[in-house]
PyMOL Python script that loads the backbone (N, CA, C, O; Angstrom):
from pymol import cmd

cmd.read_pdbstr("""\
ATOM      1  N   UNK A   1     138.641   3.303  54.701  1.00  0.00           N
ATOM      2  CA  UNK A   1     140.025   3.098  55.116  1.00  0.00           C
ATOM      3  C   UNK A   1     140.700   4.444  55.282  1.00  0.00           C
ATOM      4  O   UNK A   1     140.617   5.204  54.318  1.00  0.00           O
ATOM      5  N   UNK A   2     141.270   4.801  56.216  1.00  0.00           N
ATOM      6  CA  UNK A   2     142.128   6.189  56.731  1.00  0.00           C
ATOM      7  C   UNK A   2     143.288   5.692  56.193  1.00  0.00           C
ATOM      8  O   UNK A   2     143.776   4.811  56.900  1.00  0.00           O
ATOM      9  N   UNK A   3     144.006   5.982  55.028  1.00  0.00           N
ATOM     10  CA  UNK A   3     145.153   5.816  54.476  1.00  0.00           C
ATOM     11  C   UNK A   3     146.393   6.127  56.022  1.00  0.00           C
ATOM     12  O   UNK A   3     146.972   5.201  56.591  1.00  0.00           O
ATOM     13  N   UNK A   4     146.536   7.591  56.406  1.00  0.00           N
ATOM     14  CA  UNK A   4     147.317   7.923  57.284  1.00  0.00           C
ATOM     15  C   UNK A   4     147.408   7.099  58.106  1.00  0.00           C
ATOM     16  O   UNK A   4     148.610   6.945  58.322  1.00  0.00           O
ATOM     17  N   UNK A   5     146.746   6.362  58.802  1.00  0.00           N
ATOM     18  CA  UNK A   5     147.079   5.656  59.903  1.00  0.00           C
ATOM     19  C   UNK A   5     147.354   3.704  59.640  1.00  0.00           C
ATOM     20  O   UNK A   5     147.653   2.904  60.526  1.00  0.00           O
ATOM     21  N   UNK A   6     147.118   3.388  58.092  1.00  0.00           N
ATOM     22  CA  UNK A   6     147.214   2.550  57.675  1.00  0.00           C
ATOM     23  C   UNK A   6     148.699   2.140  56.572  1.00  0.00           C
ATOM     24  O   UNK A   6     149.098   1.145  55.966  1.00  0.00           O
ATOM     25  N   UNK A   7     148.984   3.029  56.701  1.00  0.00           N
ATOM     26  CA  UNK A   7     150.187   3.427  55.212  1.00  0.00           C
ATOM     27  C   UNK A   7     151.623   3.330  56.593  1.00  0.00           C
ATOM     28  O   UNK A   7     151.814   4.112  57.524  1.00  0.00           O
ATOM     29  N   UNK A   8     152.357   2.155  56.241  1.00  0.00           N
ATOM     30  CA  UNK A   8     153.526   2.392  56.889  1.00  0.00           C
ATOM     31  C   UNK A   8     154.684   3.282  56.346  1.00  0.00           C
ATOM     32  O   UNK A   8     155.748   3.444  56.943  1.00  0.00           O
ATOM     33  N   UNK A   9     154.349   3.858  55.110  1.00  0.00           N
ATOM     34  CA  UNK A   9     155.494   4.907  54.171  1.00  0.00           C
ATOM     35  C   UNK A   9     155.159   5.743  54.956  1.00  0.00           C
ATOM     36  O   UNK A   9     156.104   6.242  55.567  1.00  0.00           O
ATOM     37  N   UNK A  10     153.610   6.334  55.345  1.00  0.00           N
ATOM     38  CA  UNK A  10     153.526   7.490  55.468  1.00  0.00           C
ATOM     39  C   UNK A  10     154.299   7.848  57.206  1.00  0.00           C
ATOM     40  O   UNK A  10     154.659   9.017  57.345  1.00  0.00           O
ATOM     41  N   UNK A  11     154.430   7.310  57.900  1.00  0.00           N
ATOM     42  CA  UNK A  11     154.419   7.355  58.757  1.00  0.00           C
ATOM     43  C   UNK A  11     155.944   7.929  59.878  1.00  0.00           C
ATOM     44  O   UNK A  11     156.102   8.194  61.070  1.00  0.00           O
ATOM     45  N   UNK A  12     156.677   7.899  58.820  1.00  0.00           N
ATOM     46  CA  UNK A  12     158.125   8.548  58.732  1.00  0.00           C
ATOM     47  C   UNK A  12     157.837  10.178  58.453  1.00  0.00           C
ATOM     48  O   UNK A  12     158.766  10.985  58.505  1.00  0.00           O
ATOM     49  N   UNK A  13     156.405  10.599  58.138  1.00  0.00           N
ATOM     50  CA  UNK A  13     156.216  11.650  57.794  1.00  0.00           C
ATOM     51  C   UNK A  13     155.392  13.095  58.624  1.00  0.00           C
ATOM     52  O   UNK A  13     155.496  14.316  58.746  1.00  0.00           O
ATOM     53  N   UNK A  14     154.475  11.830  59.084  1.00  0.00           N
ATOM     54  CA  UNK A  14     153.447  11.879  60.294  1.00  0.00           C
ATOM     55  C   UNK A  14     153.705  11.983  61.672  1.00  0.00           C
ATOM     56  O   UNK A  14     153.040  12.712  62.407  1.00  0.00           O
ATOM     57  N   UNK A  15     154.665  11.266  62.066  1.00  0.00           N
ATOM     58  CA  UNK A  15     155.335  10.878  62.989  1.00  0.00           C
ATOM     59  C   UNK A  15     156.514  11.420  63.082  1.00  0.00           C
ATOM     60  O   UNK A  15     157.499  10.694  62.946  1.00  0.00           O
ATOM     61  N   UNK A  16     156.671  12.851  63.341  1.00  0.00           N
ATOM     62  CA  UNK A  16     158.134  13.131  63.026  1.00  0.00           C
ATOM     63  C   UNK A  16     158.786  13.646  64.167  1.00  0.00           C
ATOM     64  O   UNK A  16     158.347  14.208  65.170  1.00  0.00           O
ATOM     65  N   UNK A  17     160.487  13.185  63.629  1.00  0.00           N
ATOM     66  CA  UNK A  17     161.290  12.899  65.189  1.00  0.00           C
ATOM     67  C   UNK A  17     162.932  13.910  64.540  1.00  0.00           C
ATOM     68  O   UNK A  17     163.458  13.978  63.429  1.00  0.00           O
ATOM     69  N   UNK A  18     163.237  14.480  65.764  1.00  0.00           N
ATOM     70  CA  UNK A  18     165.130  14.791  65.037  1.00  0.00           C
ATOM     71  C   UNK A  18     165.624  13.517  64.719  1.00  0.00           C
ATOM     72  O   UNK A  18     165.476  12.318  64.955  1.00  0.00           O
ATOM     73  N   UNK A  19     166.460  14.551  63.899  1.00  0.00           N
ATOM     74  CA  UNK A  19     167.739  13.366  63.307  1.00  0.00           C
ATOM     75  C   UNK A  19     168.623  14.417  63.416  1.00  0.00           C
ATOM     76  O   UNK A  19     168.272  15.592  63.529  1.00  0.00           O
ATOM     77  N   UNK A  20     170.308  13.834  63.369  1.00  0.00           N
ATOM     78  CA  UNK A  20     170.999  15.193  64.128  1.00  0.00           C
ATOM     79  C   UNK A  20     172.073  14.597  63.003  1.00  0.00           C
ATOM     80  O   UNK A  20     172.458  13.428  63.016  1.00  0.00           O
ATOM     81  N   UNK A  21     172.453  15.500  62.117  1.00  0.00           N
ATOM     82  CA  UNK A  21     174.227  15.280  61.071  1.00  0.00           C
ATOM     83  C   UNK A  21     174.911  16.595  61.315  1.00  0.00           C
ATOM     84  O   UNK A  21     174.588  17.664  61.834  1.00  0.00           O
ATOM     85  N   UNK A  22     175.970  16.105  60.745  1.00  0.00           N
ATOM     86  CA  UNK A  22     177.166  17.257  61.276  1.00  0.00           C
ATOM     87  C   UNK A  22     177.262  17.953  59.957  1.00  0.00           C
ATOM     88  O   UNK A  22     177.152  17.503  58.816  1.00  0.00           O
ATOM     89  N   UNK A  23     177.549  19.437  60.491  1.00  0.00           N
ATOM     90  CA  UNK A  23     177.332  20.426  59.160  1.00  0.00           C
ATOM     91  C   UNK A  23     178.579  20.529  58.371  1.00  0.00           C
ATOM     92  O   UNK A  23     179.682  20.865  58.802  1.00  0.00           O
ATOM     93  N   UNK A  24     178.275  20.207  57.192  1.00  0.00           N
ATOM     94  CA  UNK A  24     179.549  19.945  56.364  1.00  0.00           C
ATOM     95  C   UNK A  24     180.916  20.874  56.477  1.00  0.00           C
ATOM     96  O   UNK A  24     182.063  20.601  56.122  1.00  0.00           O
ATOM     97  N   UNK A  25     180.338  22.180  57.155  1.00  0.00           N
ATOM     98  CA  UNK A  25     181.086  23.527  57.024  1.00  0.00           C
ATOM     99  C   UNK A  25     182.429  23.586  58.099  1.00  0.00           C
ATOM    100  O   UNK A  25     183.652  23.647  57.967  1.00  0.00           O
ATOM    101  N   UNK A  26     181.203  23.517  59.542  1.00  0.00           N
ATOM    102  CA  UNK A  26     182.074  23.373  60.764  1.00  0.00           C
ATOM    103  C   UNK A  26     181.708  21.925  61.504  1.00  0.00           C
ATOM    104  O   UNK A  26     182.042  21.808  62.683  1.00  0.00           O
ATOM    105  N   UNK A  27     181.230  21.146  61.037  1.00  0.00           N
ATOM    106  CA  UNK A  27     181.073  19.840  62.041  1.00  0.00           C
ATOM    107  C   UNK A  27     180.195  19.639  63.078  1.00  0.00           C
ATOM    108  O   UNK A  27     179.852  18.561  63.563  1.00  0.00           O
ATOM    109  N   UNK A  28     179.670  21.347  63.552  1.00  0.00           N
ATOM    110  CA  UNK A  28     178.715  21.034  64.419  1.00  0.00           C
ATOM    111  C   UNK A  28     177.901  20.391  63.896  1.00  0.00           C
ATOM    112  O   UNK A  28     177.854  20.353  62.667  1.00  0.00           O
ATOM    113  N   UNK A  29     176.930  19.626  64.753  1.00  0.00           N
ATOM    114  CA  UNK A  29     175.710  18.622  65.241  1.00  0.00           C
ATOM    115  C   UNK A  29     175.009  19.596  64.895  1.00  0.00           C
ATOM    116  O   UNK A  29     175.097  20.669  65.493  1.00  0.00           O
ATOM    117  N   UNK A  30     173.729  19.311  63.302  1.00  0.00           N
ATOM    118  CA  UNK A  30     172.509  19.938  62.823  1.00  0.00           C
ATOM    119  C   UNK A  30     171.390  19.345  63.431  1.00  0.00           C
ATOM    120  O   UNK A  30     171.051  18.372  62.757  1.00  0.00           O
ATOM    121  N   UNK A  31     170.609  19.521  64.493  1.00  0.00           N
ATOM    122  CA  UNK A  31     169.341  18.821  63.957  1.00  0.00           C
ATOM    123  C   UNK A  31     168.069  19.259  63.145  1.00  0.00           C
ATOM    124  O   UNK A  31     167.379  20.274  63.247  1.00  0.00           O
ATOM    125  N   UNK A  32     167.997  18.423  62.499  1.00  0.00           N
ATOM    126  CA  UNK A  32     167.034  18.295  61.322  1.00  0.00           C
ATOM    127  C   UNK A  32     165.762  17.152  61.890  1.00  0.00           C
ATOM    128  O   UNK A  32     165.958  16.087  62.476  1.00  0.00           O
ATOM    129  N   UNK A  33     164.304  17.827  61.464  1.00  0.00           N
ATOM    130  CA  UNK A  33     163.489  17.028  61.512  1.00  0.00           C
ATOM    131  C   UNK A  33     163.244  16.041  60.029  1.00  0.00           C
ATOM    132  O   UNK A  33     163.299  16.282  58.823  1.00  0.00           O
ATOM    133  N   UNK A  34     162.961  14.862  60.844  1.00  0.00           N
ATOM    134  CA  UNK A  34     162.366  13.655  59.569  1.00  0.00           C
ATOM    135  C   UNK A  34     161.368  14.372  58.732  1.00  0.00           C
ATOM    136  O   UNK A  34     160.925  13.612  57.871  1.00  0.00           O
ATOM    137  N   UNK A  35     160.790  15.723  58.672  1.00  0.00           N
ATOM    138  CA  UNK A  35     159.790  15.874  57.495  1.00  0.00           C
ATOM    139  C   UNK A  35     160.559  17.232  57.268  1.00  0.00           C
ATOM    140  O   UNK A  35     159.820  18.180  57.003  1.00  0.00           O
ATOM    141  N   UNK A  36     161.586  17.434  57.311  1.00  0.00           N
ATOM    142  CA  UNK A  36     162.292  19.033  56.935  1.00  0.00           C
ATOM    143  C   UNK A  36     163.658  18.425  55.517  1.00  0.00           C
ATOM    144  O   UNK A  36     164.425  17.462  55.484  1.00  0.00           O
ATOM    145  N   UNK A  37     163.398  19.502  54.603  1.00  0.00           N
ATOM    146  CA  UNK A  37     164.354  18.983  54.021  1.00  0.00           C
ATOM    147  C   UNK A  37     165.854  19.972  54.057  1.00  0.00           C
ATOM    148  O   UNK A  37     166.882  19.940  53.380  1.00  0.00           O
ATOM    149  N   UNK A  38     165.562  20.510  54.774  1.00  0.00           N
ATOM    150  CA  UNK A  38     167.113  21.624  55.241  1.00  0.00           C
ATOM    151  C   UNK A  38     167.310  22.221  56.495  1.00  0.00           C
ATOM    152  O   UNK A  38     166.331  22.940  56.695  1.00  0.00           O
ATOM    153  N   UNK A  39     168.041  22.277  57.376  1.00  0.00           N
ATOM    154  CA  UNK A  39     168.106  23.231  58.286  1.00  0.00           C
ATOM    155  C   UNK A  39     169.597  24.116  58.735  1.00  0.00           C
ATOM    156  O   UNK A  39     170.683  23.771  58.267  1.00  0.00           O
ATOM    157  N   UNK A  40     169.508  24.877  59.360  1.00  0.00           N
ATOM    158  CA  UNK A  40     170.728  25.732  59.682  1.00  0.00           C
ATOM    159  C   UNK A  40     171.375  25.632  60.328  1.00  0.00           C
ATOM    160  O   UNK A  40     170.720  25.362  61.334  1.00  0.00           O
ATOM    161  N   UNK A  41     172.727  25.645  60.680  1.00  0.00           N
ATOM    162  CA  UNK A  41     173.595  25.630  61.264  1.00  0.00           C
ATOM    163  C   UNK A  41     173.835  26.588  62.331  1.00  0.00           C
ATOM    164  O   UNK A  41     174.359  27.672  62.072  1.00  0.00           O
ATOM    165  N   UNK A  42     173.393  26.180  63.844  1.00  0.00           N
ATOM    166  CA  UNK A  42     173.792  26.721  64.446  1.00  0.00           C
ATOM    167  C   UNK A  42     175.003  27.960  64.941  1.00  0.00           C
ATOM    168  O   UNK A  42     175.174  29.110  65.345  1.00  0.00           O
ATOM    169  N   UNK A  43     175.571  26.811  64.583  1.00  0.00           N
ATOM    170  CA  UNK A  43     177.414  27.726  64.688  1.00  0.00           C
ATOM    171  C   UNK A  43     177.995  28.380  64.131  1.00  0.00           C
ATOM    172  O   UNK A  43     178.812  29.219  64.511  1.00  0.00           O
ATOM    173  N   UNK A  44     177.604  28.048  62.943  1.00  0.00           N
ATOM    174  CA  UNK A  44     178.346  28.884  61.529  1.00  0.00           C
ATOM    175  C   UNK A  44     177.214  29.436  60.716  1.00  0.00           C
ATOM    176  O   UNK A  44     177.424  30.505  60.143  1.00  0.00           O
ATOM    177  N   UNK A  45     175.810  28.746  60.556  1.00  0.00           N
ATOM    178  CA  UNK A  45     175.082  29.605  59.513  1.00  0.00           C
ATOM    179  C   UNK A  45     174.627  29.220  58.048  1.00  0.00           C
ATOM    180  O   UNK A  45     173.817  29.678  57.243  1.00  0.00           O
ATOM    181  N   UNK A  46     175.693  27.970  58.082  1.00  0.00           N
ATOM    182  CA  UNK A  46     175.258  26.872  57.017  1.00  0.00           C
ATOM    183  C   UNK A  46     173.989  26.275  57.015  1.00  0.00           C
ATOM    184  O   UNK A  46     173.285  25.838  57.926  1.00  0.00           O
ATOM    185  N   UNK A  47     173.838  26.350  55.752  1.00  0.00           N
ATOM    186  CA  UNK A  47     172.413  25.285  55.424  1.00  0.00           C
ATOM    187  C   UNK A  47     172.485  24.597  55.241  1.00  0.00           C
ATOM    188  O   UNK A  47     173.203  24.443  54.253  1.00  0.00           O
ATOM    189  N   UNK A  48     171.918  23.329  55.846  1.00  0.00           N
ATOM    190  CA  UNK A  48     172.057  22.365  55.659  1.00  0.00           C
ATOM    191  C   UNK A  48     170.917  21.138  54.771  1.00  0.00           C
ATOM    192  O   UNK A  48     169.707  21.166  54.999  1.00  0.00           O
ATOM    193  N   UNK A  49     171.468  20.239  53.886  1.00  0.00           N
ATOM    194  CA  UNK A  49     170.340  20.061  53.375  1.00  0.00           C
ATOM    195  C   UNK A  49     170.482  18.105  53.567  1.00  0.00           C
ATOM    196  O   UNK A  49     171.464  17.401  53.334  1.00  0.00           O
ATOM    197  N   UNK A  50     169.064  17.685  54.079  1.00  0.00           N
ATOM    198  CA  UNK A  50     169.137  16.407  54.387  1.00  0.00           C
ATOM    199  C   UNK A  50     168.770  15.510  53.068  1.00  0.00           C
ATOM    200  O   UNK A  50     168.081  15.984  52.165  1.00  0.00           O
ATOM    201  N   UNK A  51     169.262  14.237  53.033  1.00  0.00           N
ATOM    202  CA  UNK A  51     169.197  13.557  52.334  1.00  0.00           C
ATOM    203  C   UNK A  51     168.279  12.765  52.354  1.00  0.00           C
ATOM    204  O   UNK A  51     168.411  11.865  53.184  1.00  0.00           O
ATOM    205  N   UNK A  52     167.148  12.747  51.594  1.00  0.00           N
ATOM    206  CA  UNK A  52     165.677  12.162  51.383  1.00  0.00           C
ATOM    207  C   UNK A  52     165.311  10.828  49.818  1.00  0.00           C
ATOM    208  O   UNK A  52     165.112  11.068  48.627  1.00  0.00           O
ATOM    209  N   UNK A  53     165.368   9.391  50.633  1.00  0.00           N
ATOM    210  CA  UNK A  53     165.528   8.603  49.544  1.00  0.00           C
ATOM    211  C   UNK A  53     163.912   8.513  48.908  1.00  0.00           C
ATOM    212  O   UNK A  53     162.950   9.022  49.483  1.00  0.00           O
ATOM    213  N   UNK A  54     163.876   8.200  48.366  1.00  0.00           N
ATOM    214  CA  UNK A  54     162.323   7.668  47.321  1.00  0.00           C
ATOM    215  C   UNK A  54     161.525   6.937  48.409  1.00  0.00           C
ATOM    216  O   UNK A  54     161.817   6.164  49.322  1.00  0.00           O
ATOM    217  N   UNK A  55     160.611   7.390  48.030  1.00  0.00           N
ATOM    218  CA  UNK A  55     159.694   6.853  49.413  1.00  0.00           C
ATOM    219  C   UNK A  55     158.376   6.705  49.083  1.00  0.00           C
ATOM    220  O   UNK A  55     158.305   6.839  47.862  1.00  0.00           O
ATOM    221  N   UNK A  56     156.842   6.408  49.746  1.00  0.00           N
ATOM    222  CA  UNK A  56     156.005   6.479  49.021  1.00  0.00           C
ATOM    223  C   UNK A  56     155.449   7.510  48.383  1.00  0.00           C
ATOM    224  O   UNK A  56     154.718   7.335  47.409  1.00  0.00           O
ATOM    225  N   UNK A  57     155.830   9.080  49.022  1.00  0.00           N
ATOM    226  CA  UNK A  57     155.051  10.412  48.879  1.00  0.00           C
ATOM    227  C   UNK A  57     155.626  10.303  47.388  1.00  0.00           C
ATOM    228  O   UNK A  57     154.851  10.912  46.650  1.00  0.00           O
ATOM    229  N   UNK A  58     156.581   9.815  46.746  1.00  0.00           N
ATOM    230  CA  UNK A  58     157.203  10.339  45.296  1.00  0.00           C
ATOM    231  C   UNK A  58     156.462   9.324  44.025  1.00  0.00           C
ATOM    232  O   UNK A  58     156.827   9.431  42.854  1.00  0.00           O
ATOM    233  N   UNK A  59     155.092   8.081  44.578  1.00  0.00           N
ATOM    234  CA  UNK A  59     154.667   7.575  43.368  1.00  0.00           C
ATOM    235  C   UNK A  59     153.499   7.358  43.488  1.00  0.00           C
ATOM    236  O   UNK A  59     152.690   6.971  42.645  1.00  0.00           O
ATOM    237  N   UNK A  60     153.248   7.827  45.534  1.00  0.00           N
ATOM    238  CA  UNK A  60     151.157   7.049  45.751  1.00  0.00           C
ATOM    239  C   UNK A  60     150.834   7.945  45.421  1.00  0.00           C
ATOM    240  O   UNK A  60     151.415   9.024  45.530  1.00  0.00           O
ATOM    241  N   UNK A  61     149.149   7.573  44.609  1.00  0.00           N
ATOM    242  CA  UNK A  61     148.298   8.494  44.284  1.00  0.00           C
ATOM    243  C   UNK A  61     147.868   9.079  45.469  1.00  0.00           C
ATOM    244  O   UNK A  61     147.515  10.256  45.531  1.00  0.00           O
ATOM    245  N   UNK A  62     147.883   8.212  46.537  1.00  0.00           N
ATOM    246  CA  UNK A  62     147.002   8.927  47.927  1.00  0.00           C
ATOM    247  C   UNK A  62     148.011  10.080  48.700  1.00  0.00           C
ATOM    248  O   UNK A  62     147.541  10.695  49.657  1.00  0.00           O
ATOM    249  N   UNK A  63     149.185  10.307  48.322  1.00  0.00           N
ATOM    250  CA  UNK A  63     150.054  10.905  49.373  1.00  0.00           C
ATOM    251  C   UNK A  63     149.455  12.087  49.903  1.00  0.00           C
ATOM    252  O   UNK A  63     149.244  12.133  51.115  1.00  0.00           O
ATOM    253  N   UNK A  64     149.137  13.092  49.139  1.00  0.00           N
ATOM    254  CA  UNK A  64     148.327  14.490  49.720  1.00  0.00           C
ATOM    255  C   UNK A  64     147.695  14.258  50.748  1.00  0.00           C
ATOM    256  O   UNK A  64     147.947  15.008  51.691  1.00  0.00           O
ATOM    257  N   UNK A  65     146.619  13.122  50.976  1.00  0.00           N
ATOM    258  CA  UNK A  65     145.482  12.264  51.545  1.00  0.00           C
ATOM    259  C   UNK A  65     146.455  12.060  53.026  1.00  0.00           C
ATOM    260  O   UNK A  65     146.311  12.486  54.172  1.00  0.00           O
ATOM    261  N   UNK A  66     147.319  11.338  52.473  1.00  0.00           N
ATOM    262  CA  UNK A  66     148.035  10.551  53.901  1.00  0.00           C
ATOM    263  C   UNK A  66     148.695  12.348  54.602  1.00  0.00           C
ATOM    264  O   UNK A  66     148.272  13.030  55.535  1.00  0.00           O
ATOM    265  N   UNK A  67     149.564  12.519  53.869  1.00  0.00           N
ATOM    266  CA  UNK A  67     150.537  13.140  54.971  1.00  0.00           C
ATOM    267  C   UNK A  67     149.909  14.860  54.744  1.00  0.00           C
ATOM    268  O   UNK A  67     150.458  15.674  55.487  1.00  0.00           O
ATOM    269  N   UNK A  68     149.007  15.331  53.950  1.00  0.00           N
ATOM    270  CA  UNK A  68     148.394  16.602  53.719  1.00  0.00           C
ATOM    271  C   UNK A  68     148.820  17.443  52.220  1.00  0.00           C
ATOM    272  O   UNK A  68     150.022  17.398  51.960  1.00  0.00           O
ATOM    273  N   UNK A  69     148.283  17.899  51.617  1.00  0.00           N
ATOM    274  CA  UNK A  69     148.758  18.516  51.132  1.00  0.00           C
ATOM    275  C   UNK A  69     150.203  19.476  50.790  1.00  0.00           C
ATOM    276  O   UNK A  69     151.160  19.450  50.016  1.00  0.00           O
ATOM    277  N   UNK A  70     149.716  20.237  51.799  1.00  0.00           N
ATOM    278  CA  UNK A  70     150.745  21.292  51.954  1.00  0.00           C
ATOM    279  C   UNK A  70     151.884  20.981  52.444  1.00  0.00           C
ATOM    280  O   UNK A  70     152.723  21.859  52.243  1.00  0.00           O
ATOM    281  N   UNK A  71     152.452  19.622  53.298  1.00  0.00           N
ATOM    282  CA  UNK A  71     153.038  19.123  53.531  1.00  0.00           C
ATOM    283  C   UNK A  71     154.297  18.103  52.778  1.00  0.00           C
ATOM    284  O   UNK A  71     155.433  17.698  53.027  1.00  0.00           O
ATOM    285  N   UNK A  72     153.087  17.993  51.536  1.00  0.00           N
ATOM    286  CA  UNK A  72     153.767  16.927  50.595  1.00  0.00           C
ATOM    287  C   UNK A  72     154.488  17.834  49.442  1.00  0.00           C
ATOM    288  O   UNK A  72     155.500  17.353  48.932  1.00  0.00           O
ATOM    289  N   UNK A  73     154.065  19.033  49.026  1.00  0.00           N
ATOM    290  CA  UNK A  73     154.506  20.697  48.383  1.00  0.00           C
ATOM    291  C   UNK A  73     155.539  20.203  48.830  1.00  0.00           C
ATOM    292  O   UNK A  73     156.459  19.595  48.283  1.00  0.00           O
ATOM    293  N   UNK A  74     155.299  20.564  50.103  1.00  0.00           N
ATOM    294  CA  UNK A  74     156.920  20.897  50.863  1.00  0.00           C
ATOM    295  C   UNK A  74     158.320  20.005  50.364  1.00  0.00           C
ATOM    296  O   UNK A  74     159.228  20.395  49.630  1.00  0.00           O
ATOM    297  N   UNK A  75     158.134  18.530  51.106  1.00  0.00           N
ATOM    298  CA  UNK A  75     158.510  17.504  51.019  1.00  0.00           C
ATOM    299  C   UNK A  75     159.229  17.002  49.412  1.00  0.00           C
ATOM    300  O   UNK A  75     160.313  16.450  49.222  1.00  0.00           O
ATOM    301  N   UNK A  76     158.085  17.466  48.307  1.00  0.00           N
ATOM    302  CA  UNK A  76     158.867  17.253  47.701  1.00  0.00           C
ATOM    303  C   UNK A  76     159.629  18.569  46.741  1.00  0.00           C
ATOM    304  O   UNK A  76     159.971  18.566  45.558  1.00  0.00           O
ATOM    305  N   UNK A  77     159.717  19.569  47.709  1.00  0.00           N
ATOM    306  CA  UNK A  77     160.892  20.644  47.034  1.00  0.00           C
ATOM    307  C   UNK A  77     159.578  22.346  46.697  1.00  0.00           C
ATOM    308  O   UNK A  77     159.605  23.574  46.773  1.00  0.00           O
ATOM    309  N   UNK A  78     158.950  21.593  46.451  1.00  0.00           N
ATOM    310  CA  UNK A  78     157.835  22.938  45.870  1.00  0.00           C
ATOM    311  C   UNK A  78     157.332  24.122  46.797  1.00  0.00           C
ATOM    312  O   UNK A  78     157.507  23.925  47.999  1.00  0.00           O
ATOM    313  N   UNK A  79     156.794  25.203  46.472  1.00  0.00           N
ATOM    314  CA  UNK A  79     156.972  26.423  47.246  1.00  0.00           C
ATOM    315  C   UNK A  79     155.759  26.754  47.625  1.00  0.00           C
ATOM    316  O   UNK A  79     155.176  27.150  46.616  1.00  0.00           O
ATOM    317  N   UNK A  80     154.850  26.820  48.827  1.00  0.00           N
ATOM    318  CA  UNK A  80     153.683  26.557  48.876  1.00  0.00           C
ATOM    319  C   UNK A  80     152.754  28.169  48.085  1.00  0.00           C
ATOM    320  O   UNK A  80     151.526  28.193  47.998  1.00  0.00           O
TER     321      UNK A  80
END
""", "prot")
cmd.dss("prot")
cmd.show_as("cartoon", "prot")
cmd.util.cbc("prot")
cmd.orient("prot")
């Protein structure tokens, strides 16, 4: 069984798309990717940090497996 292509958690992870919020600072439009957990503010320089609910990478044993290692570091805060 290929977890990655079978795992519908993972796939928000795998599959990744913008998502665009407004920067708390000046309002401009951030986009942020679905597997990034911060990005910068164009206009002003702010960082921006996206809001990431509990998902499977935070309890499957397989997550490394599904979405990679170094990926899942990331994802959940750690410094590769």
């Amino acid at each position: 069984m290929t977890l990655g292509s079978n795992c519908p958690g993972a796939r928000l992870f795998r599959e990744v798309r913008p998502e665009y919020i407004a920067c708390p600072r000046c309002g401009h439009e951030v986009e942020i990717w679905s597997d990034e957990l911060v990005a910068r503010c164009l206009q002003c320089g702010q960082v921006v940090p996206r809001e990431r609910g509990a998902s499977c990478i935070d309890w499957c044993s397989h997550a490394a497996e599904c979405v990679g290692a170094q990926k899942l570091r990331r994802l959940r805060g750690k410094k590769d």
